[in-house]
N, C-alpha and C positions, 0 to 999 in steps of 0.2 A: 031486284026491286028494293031490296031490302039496305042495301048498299046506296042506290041512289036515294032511300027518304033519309039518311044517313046524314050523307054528303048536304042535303040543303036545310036540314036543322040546326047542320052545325055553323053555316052558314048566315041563317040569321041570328043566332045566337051571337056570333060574332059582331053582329051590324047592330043589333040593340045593346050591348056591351060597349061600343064602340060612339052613340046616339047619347048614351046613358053619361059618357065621361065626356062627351062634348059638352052635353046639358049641365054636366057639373062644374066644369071649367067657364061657365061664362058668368053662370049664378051662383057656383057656391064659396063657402068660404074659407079662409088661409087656413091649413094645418099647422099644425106645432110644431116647430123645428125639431129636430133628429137630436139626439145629441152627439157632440163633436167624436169624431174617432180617434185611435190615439196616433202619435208621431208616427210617421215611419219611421225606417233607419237612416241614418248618416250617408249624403252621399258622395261619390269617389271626388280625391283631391283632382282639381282639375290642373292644366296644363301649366307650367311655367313659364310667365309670362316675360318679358323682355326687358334688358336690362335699361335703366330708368336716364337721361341726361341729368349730369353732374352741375352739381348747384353751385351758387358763386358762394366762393371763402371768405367767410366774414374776419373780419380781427377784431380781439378780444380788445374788450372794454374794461382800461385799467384804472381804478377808482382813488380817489383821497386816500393819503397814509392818514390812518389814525391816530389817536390821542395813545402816547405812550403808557401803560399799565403800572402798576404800580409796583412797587421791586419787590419782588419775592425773598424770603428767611434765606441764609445761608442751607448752601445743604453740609451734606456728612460730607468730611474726609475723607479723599479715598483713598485708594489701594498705592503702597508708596509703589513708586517706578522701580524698573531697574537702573543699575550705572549708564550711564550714557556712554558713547564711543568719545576717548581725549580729543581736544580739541586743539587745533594746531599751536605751533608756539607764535609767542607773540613778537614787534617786531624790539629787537635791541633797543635799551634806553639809552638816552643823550649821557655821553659821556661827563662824568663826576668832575667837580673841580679838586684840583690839585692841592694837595694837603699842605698842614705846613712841619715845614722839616723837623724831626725829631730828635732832641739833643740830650743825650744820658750821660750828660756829666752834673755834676752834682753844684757847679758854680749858682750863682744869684738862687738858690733856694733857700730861703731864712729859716733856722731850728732853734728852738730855744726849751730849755728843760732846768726850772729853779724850782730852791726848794724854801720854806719859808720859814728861820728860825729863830723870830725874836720872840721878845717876851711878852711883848704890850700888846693887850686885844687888841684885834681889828676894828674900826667903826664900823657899824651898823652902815648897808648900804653905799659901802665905801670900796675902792680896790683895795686888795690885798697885795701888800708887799712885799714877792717873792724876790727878796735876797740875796739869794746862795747859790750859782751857777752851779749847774751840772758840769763836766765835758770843759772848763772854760779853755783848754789848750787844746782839745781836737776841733771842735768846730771853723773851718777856715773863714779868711774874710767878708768873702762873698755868701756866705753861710749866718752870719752874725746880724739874729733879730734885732730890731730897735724895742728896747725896753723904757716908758717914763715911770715909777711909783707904781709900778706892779700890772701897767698898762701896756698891752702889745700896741705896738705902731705897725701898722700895713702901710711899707716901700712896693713891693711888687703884688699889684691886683691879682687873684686868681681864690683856688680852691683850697682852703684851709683845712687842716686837723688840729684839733683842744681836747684836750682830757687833763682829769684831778684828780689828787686821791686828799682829803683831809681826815684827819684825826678829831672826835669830839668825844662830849662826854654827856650821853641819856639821850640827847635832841639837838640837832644840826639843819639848819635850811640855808643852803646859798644858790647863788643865778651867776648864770652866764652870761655879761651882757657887750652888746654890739654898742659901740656908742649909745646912747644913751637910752636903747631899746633891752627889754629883759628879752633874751632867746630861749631859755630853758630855764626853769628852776627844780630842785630836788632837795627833799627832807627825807630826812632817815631818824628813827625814835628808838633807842636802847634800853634798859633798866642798870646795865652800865657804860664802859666803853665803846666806841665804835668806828670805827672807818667807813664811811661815806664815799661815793669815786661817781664820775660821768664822763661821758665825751661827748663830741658834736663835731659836727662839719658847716661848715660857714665860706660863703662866697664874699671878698671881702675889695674894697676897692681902694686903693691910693690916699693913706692920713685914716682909714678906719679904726676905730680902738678896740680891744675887748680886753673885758677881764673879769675876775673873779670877783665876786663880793655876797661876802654874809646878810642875812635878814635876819628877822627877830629871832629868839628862840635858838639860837646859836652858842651853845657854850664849848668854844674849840680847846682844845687842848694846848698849855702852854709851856713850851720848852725848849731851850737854847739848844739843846743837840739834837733835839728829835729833825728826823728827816722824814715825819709821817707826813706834812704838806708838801706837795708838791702842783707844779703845772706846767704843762707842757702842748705843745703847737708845732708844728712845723708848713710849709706850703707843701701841698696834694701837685696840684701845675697848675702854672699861670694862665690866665683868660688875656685874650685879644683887649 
């Protein structure tokens, strides 16, 4: 009995429960939202997927050369190299022309060695008149310089040798001269005697003259035996 008032208590219980939240659902109002839960976990990688069709190949887009920059500093020096490996030979040079024949005999070369021993000064600026042959019986014909008043005459063009020795007394200045060019001049200054000397080389051409001659300040030494002047030339070899 007790059991069945049970079962229909429970029963309407249920139905005005049920009456209750219907009545509530039609008229009453919104509840406040919940608040949000948190994330779940991460979930599994899925399947891999297929592989994708191949896209059309573009070609690259090549643009304006630019405005050249402006030159940068030097840099450092480097590190020197090693040797390099020789490098082949080169090819033969055009053959040389043919020389001209070589003759050692002592013909047509002009020598002359005088000595100078008068008494009367020299002029100022004037040749000196060497006299007194050296040698005059060895020198052969063809050997035999043309001398005018202390003037060499050049017969065969080519490469000369001159040298002097003069004798003065405190102070000495004389020149060498080419026609009418001074080629060298030389002073020598004593507190007494002195000998003075020079040489030169001289390229000289057919009628050219040279000779010795004093300038100011010249007090030479004067003596009929002395053989302290001298002057002497011979041809080096003749030029084409």
């Amino acid at each position: 009995m007790a059991l069945q008032w049970l079962t229909c208590s429970t029963a309407v219980l249920l139905l005005l429960v049920h009456v209750t939240l219907v009545d509530t659902q039609c008229s009453g109002m919104s509840g406040i939202p919940g608040i949000p839960g948190t994330h779940g976990p991460n979930g599994k990688d899925g399947l891999k997927g297929a592989k994708g069709d191949a896209g059309v190949a573009g070609e690259p887009i090549r643009g304006q050369k630019g405005i050249s920059g402006m030159r940068g500093p030097p840099g450092r020096a480097g590190l020197k190299g090693e040797v390099g490996l020789p490098g082949h030979s080169g090819d033969m040079g055009r053959k040389g022309e043919k020389g001209r024949p070589f003759n050692p005999s002592n013909d047509n070369k002009p020598f002359f060695s005088y000595k100078w021993i008068m008494q009367q000064m020299p002029e100022l600026d004037t040749a000196m008149n060497f006299n007194g042959e050296f040698l005059p019986d060895v020198v052969l014909p063809g050997q035999k310089a043309t001398m005018e008043n202390g003037e060499f005459v050049c017969k065969i063009k080519g490469i000369y040798f001159f040298s002097y020795h003069v004798s003065a007394k405190s102070k000495v200045c004389l020149k060498l001269v080419k026609n009418r060019e001074t080629h060298m001049m030389l002073c020598d200054t004593s507190e007494g005697f002195l000998v003075t000397s020079g040489s030169a080389i001289l390229e000289l051409q057919n009628n050219d003259r040279v000779s010795l001659q004093p300038t100011q300040f010249s007090a030479i030494v004067m003596s009929q035996s002395s053989t302290s002047h001298t002057f002497t030339g011979f041809l080096i070899f003749p030029t084409p």
